[in-house]
N, CA, C and O atoms as a Tripos MOL2 file, in Angstrom:
@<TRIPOS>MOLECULE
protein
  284   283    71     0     0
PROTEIN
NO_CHARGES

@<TRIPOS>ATOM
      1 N           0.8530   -1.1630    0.0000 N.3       1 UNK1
      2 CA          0.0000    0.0000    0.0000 C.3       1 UNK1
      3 C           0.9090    1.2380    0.0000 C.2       1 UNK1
      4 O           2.0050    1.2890    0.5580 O.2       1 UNK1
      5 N           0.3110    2.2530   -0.7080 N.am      2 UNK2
      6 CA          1.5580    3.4170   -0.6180 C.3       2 UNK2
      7 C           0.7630    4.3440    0.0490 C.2       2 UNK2
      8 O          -0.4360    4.3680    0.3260 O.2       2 UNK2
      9 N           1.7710    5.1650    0.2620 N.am      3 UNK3
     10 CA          1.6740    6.5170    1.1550 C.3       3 UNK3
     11 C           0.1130    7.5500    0.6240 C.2       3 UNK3
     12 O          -0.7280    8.2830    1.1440 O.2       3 UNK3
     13 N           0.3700    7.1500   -0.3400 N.am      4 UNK4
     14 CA         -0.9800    8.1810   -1.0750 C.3       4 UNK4
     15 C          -2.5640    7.1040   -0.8600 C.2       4 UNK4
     16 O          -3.6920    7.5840   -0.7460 O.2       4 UNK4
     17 N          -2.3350    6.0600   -0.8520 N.am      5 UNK5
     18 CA         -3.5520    5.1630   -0.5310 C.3       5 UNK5
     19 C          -3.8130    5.1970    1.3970 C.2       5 UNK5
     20 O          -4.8760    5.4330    1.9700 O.2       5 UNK5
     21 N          -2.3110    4.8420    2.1090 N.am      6 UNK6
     22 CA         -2.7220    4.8510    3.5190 C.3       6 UNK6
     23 C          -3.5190    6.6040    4.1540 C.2       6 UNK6
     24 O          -4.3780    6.6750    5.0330 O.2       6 UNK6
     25 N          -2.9040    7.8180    3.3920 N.am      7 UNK7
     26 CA         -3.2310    8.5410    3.6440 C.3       7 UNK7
     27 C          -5.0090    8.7740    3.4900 C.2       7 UNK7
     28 O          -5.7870    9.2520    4.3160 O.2       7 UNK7
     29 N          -5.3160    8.1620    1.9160 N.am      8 UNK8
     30 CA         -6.9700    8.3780    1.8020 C.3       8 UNK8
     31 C          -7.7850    7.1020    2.9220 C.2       8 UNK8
     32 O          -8.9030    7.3230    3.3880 O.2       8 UNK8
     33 N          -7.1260    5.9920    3.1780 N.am      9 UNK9
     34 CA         -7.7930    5.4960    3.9640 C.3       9 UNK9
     35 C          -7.6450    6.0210    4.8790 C.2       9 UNK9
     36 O          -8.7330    5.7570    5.3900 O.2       9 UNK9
     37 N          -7.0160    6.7690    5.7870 N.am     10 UNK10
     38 CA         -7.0060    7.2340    7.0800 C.3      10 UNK10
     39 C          -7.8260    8.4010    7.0240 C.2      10 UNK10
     40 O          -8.5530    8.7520    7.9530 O.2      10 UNK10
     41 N          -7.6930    9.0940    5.7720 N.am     11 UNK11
     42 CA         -8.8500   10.2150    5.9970 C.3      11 UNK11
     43 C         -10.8410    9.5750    5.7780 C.2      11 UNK11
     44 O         -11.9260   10.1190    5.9850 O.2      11 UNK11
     45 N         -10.4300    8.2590    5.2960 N.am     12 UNK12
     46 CA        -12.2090    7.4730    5.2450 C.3      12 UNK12
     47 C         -12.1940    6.9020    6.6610 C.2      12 UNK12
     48 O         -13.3190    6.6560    7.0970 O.2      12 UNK12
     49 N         -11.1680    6.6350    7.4780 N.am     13 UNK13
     50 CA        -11.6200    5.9540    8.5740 C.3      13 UNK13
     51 C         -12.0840    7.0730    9.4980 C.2      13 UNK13
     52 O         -13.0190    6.8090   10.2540 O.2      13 UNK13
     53 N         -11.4120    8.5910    9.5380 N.am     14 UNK14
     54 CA        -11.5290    9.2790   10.2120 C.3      14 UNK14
     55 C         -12.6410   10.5500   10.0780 C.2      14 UNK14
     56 O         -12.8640   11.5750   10.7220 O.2      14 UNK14
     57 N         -13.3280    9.7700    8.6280 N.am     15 UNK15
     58 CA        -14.7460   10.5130    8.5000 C.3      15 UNK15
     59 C         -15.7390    9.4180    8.9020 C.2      15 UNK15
     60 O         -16.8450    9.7900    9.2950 O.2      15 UNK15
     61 N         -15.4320    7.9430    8.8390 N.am     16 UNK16
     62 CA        -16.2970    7.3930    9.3550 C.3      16 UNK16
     63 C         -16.7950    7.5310   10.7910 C.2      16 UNK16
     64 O         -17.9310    7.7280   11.2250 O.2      16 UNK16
     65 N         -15.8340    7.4010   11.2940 N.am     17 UNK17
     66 CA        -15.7200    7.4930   13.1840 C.3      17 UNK17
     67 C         -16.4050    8.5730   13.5970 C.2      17 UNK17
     68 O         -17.2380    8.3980   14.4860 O.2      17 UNK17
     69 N         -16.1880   10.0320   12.9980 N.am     18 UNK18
     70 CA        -16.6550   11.0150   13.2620 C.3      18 UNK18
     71 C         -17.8530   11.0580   12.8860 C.2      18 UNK18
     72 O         -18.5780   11.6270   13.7020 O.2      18 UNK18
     73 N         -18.4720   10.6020   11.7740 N.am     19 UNK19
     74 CA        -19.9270   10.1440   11.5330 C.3      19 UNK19
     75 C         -20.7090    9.4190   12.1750 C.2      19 UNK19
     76 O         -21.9380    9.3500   12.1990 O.2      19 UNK19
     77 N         -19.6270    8.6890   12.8830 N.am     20 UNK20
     78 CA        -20.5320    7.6430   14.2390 C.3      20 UNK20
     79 C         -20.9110    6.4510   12.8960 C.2      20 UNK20
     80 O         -22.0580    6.0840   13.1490 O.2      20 UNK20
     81 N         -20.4600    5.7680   11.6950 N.am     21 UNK21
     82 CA        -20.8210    4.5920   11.0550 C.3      21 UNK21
     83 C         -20.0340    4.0350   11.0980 C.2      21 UNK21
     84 O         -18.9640    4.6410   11.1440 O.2      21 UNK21
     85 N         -19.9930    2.2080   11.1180 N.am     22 UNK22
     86 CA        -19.5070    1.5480   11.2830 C.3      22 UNK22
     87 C         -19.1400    0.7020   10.5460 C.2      22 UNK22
     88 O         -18.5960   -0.3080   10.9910 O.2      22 UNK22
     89 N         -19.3630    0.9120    9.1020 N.am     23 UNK23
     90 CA        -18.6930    0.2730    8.0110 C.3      23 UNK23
     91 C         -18.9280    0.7880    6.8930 C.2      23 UNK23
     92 O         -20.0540    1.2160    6.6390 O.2      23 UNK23
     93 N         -17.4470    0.8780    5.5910 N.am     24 UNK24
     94 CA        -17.6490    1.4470    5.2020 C.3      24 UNK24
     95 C         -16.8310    0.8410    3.3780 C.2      24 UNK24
     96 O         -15.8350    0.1190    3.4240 O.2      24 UNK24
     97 N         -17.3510    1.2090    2.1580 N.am     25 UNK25
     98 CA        -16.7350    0.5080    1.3480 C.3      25 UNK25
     99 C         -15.7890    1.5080    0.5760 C.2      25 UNK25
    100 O         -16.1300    2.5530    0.0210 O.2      25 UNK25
    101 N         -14.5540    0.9740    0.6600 N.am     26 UNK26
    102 CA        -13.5730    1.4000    0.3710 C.3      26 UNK26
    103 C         -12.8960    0.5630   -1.1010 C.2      26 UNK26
    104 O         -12.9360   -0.6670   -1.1260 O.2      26 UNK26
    105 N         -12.5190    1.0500   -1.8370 N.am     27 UNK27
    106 CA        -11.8090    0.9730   -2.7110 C.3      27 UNK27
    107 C         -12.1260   -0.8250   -3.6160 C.2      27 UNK27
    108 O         -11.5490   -1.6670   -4.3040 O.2      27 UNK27
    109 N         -13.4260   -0.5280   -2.9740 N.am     28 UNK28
    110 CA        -14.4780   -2.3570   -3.8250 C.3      28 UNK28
    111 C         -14.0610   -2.9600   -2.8040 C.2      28 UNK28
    112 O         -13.2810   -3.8630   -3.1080 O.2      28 UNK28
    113 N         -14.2720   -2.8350   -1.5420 N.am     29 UNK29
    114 CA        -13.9200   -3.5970   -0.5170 C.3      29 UNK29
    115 C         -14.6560   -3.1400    0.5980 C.2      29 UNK29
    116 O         -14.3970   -1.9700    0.8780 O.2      29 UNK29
    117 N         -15.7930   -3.8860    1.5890 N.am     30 UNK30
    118 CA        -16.4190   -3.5450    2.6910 C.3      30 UNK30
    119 C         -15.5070   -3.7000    3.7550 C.2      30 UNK30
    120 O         -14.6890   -4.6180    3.7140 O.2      30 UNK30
    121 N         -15.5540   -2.8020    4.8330 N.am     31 UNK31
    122 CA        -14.9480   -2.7490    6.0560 C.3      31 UNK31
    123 C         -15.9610   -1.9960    7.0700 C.2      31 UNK31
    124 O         -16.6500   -0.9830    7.1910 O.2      31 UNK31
    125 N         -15.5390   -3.2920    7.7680 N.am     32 UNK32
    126 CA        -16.5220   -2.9720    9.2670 C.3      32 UNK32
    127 C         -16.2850   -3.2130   10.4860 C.2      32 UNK32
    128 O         -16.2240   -4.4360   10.6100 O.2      32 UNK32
    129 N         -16.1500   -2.7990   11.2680 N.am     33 UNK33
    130 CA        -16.1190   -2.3870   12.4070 C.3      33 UNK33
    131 C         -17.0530   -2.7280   13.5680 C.2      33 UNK33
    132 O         -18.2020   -2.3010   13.4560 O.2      33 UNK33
    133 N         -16.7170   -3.4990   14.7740 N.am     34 UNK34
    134 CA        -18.1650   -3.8390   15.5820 C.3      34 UNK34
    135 C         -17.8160   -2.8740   16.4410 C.2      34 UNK34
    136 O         -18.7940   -2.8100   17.1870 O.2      34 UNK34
    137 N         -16.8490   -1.8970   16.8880 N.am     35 UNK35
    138 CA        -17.1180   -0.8130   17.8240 C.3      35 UNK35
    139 C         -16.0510   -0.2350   17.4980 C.2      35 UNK35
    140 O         -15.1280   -0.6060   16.7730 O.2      35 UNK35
    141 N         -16.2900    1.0810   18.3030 N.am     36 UNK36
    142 CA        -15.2700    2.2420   18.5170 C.3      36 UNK36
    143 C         -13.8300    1.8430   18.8420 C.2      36 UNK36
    144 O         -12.7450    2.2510   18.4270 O.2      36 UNK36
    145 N         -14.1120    1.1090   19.5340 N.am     37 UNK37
    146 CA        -12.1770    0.8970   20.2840 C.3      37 UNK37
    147 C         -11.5500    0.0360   18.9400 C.2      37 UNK37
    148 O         -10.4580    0.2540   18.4150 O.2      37 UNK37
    149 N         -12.5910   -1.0460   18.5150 N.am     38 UNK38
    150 CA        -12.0370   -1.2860   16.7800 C.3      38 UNK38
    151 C         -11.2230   -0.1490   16.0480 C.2      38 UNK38
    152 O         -10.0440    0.1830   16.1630 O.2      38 UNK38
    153 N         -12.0660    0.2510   15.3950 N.am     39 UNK39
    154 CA        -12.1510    1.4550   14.6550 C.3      39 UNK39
    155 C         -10.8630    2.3620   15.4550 C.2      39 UNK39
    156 O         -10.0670    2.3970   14.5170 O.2      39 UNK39
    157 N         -10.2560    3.0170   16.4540 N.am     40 UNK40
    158 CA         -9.5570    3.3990   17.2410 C.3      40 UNK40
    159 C          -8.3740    2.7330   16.4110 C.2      40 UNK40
    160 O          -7.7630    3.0870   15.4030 O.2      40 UNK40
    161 N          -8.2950    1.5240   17.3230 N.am     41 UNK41
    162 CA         -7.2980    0.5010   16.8700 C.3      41 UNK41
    163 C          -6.5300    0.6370   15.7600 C.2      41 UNK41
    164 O          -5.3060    0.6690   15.6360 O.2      41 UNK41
    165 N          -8.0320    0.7660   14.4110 N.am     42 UNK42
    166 CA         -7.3380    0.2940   13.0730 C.3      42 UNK42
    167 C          -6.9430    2.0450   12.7620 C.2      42 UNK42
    168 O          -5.8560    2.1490   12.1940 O.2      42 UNK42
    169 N          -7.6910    3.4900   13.0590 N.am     43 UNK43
    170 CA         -6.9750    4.5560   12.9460 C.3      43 UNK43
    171 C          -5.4380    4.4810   13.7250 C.2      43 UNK43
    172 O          -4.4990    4.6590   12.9490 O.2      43 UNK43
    173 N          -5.0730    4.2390   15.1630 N.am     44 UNK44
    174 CA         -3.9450    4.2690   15.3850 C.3      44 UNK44
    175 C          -3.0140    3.6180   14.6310 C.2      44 UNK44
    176 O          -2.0050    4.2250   14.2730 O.2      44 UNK44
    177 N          -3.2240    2.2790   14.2800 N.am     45 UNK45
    178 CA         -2.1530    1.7130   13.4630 C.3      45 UNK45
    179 C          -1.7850    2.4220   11.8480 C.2      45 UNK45
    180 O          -0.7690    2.5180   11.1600 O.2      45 UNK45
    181 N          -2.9500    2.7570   11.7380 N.am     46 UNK46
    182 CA         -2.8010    3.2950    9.6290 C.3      46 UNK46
    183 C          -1.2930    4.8200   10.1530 C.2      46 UNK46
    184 O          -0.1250    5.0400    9.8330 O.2      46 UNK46
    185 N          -2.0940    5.3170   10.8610 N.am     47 UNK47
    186 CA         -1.3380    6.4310   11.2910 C.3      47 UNK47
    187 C           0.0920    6.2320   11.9150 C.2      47 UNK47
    188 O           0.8560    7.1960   11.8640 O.2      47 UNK47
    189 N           0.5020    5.1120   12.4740 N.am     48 UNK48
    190 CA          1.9920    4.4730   12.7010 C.3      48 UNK48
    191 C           2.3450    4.2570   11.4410 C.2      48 UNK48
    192 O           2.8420    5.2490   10.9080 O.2      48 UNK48
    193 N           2.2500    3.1540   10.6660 N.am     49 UNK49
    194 CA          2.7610    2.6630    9.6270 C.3      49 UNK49
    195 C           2.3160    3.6350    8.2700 C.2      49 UNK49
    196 O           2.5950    3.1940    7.1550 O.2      49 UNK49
    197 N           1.5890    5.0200    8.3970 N.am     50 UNK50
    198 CA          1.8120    6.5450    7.7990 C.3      50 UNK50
    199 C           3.6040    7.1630    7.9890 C.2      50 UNK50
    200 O           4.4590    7.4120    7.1390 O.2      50 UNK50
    201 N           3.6230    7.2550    9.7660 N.am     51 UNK51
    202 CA          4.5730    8.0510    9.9410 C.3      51 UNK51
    203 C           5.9490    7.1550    9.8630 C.2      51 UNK51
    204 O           7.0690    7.6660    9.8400 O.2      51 UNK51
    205 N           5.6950    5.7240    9.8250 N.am     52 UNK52
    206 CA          7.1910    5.0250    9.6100 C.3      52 UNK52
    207 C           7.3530    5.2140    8.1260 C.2      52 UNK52
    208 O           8.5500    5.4490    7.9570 O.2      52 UNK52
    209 N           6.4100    5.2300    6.3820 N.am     53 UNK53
    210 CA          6.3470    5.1000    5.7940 C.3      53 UNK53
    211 C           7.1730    6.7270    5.1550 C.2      53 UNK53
    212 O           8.2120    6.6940    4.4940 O.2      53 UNK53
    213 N           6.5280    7.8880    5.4870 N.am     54 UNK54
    214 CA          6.7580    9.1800    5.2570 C.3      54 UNK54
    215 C           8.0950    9.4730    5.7000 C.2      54 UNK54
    216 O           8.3680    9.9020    6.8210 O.2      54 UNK54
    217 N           9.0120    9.2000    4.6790 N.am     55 UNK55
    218 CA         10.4900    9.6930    4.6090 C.3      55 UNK55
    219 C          11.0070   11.3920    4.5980 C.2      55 UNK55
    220 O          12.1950   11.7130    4.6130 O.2      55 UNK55
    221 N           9.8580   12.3780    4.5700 N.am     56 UNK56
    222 CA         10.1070   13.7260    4.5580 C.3      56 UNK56
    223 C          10.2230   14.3440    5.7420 C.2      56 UNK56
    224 O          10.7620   15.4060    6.0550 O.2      56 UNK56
    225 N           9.4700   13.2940    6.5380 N.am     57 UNK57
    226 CA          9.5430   13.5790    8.4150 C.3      57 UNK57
    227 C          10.7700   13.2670    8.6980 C.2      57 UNK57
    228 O          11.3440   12.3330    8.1370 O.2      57 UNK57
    229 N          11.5440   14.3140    9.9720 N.am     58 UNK58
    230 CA         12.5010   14.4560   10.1170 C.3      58 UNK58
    231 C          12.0700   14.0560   12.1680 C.2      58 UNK58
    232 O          11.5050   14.8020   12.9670 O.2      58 UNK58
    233 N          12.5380   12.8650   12.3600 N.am     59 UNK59
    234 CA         12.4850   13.0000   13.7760 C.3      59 UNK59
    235 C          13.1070   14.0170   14.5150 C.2      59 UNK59
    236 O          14.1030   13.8920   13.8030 O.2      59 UNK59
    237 N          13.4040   14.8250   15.2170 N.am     60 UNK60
    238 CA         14.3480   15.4260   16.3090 C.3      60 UNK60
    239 C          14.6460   14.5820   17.9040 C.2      60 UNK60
    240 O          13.9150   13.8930   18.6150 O.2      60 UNK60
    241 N          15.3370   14.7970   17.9620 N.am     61 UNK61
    242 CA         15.4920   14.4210   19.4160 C.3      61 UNK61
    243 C          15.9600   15.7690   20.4170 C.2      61 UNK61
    244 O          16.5050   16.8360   20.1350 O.2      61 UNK61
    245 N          15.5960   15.3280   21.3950 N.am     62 UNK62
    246 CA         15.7540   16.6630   22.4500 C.3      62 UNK62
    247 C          16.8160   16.1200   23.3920 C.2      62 UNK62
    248 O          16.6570   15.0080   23.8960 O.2      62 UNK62
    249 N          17.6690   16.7020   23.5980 N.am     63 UNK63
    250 CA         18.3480   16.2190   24.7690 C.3      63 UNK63
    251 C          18.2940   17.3790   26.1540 C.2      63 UNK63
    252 O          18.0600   18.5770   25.9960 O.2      63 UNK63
    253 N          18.4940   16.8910   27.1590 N.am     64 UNK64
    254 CA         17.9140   17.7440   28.0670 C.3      64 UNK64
    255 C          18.9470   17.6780   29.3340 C.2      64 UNK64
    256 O          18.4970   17.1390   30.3450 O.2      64 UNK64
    257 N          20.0760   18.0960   29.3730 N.am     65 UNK65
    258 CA         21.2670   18.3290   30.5160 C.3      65 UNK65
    259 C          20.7700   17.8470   31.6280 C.2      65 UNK65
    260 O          19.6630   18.2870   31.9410 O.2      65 UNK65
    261 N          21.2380   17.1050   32.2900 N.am     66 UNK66
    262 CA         21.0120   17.0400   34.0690 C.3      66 UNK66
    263 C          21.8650   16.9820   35.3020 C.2      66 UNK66
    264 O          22.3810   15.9050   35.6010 O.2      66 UNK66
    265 N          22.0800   18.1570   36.1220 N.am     67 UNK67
    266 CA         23.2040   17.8570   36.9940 C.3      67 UNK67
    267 C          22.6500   17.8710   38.1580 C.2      67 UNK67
    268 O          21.6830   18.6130   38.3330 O.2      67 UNK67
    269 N          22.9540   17.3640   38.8120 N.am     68 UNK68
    270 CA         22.8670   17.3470   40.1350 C.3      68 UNK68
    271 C          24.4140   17.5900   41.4010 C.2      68 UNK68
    272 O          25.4740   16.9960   41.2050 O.2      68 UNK68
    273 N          24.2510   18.3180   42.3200 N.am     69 UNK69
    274 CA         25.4240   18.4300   43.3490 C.3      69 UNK69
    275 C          25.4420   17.6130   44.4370 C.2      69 UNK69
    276 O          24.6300   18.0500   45.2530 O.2      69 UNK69
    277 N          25.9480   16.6980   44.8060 N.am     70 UNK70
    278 CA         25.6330   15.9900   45.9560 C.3      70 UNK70
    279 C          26.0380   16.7440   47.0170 C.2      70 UNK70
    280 O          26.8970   17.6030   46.8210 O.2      70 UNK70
    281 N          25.5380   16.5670   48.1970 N.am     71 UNK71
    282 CA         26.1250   17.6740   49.1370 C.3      71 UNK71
    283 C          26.6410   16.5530   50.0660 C.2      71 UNK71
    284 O          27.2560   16.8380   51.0940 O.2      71 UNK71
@<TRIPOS>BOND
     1     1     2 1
     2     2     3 1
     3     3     4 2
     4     3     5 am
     5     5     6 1
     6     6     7 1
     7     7     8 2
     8     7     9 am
     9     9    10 1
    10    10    11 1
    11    11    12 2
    12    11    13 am
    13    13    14 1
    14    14    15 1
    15    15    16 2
    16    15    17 am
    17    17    18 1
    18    18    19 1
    19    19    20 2
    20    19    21 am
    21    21    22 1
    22    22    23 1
    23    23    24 2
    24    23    25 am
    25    25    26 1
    26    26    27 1
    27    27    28 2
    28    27    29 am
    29    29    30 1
    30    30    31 1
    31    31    32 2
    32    31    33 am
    33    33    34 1
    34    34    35 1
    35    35    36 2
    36    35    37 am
    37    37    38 1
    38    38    39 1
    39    39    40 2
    40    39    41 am
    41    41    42 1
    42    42    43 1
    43    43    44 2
    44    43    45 am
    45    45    46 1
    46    46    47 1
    47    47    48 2
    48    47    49 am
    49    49    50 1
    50    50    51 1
    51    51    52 2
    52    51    53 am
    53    53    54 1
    54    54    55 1
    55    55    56 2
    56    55    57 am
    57    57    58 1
    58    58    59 1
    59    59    60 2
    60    59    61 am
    61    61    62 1
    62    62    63 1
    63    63    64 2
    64    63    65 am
    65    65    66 1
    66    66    67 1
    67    67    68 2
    68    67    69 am
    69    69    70 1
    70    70    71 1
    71    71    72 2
    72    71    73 am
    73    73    74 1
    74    74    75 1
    75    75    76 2
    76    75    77 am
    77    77    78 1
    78    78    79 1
    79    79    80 2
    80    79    81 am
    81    81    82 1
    82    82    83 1
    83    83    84 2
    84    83    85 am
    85    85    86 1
    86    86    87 1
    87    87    88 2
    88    87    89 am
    89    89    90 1
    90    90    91 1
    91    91    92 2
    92    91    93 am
    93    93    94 1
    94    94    95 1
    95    95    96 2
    96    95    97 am
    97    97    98 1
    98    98    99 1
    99    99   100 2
   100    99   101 am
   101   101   102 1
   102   102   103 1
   103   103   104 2
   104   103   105 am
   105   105   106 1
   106   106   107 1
   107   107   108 2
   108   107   109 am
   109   109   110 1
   110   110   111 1
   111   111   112 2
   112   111   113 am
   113   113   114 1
   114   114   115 1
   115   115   116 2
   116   115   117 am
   117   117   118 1
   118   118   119 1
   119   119   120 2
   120   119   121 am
   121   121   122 1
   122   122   123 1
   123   123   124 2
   124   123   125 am
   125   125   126 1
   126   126   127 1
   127   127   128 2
   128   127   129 am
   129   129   130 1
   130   130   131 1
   131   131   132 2
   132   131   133 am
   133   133   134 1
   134   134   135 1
   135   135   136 2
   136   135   137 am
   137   137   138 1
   138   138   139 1
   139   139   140 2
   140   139   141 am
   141   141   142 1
   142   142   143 1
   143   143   144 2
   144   143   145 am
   145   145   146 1
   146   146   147 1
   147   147   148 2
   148   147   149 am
   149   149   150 1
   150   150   151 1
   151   151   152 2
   152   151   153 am
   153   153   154 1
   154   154   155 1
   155   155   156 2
   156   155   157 am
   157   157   158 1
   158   158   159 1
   159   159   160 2
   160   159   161 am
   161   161   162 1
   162   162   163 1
   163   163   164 2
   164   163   165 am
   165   165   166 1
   166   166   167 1
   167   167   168 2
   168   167   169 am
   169   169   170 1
   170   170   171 1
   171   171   172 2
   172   171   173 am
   173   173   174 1
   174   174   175 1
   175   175   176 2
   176   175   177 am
   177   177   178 1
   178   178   179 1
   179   179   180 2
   180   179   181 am
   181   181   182 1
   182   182   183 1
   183   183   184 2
   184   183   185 am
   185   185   186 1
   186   186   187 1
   187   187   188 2
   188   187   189 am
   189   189   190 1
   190   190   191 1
   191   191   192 2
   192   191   193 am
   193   193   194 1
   194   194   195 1
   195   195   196 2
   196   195   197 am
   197   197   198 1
   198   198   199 1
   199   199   200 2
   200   199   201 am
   201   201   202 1
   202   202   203 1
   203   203   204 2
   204   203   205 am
   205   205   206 1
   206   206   207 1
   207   207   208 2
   208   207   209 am
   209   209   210 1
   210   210   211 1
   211   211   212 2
   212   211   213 am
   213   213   214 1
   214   214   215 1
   215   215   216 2
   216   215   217 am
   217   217   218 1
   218   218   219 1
   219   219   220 2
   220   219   221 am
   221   221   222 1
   222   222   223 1
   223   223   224 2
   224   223   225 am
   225   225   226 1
   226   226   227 1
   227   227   228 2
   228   227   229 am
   229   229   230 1
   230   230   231 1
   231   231   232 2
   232   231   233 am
   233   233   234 1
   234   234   235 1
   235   235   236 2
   236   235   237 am
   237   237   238 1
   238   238   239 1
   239   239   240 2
   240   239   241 am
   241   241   242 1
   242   242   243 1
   243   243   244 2
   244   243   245 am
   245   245   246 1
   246   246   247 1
   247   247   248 2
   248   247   249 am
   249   249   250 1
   250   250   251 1
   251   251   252 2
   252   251   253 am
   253   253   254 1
   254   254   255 1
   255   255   256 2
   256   255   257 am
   257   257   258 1
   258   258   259 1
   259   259   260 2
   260   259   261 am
   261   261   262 1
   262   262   263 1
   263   263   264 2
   264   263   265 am
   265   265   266 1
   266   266   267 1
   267   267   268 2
   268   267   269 am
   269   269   270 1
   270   270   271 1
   271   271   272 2
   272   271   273 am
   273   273   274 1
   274   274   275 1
   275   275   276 2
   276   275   277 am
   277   277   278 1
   278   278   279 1
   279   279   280 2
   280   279   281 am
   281   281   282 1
   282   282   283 1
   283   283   284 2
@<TRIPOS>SUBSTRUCTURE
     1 UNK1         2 RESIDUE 1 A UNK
     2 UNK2         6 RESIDUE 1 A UNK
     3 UNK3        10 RESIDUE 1 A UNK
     4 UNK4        14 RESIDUE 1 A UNK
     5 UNK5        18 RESIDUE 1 A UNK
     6 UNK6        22 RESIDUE 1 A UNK
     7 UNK7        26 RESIDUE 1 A UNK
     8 UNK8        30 RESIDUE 1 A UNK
     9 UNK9        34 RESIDUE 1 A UNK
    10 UNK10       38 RESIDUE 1 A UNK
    11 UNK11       42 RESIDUE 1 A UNK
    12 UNK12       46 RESIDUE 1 A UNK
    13 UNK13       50 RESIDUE 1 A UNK
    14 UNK14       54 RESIDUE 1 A UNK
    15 UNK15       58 RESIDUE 1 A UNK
    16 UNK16       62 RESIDUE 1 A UNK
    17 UNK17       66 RESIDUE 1 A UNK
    18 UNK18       70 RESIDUE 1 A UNK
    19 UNK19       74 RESIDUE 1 A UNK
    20 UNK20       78 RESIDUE 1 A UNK
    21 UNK21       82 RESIDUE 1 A UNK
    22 UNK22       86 RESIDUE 1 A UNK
    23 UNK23       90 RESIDUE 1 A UNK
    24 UNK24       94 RESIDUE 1 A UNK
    25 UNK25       98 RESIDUE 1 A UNK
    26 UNK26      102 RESIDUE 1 A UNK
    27 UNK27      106 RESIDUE 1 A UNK
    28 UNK28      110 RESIDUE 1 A UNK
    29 UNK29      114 RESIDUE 1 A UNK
    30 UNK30      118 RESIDUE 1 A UNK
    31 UNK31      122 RESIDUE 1 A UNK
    32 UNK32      126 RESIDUE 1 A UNK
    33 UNK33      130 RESIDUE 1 A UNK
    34 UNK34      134 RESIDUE 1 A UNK
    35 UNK35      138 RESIDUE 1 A UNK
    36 UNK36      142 RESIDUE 1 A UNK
    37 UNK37      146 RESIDUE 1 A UNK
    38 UNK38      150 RESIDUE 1 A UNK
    39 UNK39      154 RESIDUE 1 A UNK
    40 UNK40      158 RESIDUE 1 A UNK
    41 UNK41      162 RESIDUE 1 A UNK
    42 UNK42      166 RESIDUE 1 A UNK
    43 UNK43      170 RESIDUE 1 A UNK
    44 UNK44      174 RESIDUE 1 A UNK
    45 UNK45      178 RESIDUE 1 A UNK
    46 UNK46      182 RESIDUE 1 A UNK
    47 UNK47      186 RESIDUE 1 A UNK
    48 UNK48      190 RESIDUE 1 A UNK
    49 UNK49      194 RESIDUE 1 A UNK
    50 UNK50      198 RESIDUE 1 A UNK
    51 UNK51      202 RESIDUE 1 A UNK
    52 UNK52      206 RESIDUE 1 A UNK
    53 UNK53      210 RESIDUE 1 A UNK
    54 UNK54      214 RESIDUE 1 A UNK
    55 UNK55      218 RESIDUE 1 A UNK
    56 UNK56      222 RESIDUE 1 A UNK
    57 UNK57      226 RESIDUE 1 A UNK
    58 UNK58      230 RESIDUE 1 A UNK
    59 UNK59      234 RESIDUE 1 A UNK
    60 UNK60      238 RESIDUE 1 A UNK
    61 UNK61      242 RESIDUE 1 A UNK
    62 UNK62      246 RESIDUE 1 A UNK
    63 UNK63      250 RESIDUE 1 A UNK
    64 UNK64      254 RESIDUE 1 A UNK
    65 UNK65      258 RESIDUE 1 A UNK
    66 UNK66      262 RESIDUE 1 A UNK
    67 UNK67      266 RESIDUE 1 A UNK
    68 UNK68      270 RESIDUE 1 A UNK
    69 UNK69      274 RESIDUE 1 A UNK
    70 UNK70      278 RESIDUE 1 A UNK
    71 UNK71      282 RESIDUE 1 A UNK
């Protein structure tokens, strides 16, 4: 699946949810859902394997000094 397909499914899962429906046909293919925490589920994951997929994202890391003085 490429980046341009996970992206339109994540924007159909995330009009479904918000519509409150629970299944929906996508691309000649039914998908359904028996509840919310489903549906949850399958948005969190599209959206991981989005941001591992999207090579233009630049992680940062923060580093953050720590000293302490013992007395």
């Amino acid at each position: 699946m490429t980046l341009a397909e996970m992206q339109a499914l994540l924007s159909a899962l995330l009009g479904m949810r918000f519509s409150g429906v629970r299944s929906i046909t996508y691309d000649g293919r039914q998908i359904s859902y028996g509840s919310d925490a489903e549906l949850a589920t399958a948005i969190f994951d599209l959206e991981r394997r989005i941001a591992a997929a999207d090579t233009t994202v630049t992680r940062s890391r923060v580093s953050r000094p720590f000293a302490s003085k013992d007395l």
